[in-house]
C-alpha positions in Angstrom: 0.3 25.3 8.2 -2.4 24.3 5.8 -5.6 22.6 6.2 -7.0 19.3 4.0 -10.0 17.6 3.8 -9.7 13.7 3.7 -11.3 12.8 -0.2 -12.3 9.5 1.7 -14.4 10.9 4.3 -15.6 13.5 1.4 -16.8 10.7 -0.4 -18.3 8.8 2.1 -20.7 11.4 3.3 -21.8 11.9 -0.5 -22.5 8.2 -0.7 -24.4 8.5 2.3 -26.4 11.7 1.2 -26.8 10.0 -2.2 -28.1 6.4 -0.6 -30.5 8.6 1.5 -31.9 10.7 -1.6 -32.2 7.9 -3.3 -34.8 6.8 -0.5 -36.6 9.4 -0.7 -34.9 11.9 2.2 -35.7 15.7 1.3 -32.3 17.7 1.0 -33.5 19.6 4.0 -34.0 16.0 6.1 -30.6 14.9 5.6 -28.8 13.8 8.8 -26.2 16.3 9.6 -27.5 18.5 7.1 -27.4 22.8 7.7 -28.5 26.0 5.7 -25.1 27.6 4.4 -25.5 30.9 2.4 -21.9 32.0 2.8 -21.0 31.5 -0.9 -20.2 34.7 -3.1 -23.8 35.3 -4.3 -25.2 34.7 -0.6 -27.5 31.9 -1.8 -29.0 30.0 0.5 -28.7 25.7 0.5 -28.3 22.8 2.6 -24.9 21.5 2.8 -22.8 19.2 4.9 -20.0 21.0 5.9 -17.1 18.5 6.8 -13.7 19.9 9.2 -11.1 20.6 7.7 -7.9 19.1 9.2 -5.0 21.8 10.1 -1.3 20.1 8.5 1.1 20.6 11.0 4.3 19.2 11.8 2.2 16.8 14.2 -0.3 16.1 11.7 1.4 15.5 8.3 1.1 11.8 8.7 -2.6 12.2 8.0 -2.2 13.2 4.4 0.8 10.8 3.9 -0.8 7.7 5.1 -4.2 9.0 3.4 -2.2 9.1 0.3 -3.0 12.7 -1.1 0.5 13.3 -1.0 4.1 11.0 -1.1 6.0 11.6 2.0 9.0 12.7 -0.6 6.8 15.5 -1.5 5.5 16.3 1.8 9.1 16.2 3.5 11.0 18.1 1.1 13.0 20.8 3.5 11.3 19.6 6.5 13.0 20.2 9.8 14.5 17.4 11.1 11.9 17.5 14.2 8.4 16.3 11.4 8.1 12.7 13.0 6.2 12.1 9.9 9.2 12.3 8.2 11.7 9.9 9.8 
């Protein structure tokens, strides 16, 4: 298994954070917006922390169809039982 992060919702959130700075928002007003200090030096910032997505065997189409990876790539010595790559 590994996990991925879909660049398109990535970079819709930090449009949206942008648009809303842009307006005028303080960080710390930010919709969806949380304290994270779990970064090496412990420092403390607001951050919008989006969910991974765990690649499995029932989820590989989401990284296919999102197009961070060719389904070549992503099916090489799959089992035959990957619907994602049939």
């Amino acid at each position: 298994m590994s996990v991925w992060k879909n660049a398109r919702d990535l970079g819709k959130a930090a449009g949206e954070i942008a648009s809303a700075m842009a307006e005028g928002t303080a960080l710390d007003a930010i919709p969806g917006a949380t304290k994270f200090s779990g970064g090496e030096k412990g420092v403390e910032m607001n951050a919008i922390l989006l969910n991974p997505t765990p690649i499995t065997k029932e989820t590989l189409n989401l990284a296919i169809d999102a197009g961070h990876i060719t389904k070549a790539q992503a099916c090489e010595g799959a089992m035959p039982d990957v619907a994602a790559c049939k």
